[in-house]
C-alpha positions as CSV (number, residue, x, y, z in Angstrom):
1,X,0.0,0.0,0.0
2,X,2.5,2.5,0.9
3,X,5.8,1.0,-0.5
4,X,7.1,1.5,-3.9
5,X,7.3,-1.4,-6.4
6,X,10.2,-2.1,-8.3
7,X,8.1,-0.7,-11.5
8,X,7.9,3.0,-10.1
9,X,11.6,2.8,-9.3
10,X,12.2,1.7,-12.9
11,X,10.2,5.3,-14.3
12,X,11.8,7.2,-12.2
13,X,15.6,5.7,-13.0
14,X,14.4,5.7,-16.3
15,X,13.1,9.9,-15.9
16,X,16.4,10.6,-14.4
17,X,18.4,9.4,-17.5
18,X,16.4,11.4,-19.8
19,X,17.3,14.6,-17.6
20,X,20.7,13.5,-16.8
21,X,21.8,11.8,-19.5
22,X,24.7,8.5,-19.0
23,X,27.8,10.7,-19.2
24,X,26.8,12.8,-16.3
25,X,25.1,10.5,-14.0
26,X,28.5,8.3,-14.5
27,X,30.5,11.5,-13.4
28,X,28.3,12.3,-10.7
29,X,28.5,8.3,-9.6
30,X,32.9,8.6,-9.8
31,X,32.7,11.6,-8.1
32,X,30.3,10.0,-5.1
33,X,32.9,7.0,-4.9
34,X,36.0,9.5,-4.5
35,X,34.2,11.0,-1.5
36,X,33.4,7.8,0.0
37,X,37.1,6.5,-0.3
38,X,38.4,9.2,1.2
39,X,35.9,9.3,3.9
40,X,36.9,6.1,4.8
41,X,40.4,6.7,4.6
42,X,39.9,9.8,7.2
43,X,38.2,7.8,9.4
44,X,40.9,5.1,9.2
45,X,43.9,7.5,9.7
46,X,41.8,9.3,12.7
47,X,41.9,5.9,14.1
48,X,45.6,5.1,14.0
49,X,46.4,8.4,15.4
50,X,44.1,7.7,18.5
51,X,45.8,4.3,18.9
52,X,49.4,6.2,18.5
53,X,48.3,8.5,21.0
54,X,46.8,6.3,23.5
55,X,49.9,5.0,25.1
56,X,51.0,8.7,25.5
57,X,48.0,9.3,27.0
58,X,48.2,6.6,29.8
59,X,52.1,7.8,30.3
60,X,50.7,10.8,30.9
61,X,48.3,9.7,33.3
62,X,50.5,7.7,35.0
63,X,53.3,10.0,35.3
64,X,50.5,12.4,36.9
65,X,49.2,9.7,39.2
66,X,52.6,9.8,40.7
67,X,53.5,12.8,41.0
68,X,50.0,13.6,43.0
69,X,50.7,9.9,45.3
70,X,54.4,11.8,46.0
71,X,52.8,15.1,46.7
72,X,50.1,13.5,49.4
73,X,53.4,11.8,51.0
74,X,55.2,14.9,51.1
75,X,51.9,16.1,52.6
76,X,51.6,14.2,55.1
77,X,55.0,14.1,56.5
78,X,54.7,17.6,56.8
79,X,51.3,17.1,59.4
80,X,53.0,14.7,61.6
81,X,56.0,17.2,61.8
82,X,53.7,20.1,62.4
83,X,52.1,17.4,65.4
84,X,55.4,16.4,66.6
């Protein structure tokens, strides 16, 4: 009832290559591919770089996390000499 048959897709393909013409839809169709390659190829470098950067990252981190675990220490020492 509501869908559309393969017959009405068939006029309307057919409509659009009497507008278009062959030469023009096949430009527009390369042109469409190039974009989708190099979508995909941004996507795949974008992913590299975040797995290159990642174990930067937790370096980071964990260089951070001990600095902050010597700071507390440093911290504390310095309460129990202020008590003493």
């Amino acid at each position: 009832m509501g869908g559309i048959s393969i017959w009405q897709l068939l006029i309307v393909f057919a409509i659009i290559i009497l507008l278009f013409g062959t030469k023009k839809l096949r430009n527009i169709g390369g042109d469409l591919g190039s974009a989708v390659k190099g979508f995909k190829k941004a996507v795949s470098e974008d992913k590299d770089s975040k797995e290159e950067a990642e174990p930067e990252a937790k370096a980071e981190k964990l260089t951070q996390d001990k600095a902050d675990s010597t700071f507390d220490e440093v911290k504390e020492k310095s309460k129990d000499k202020d008590q003493a």
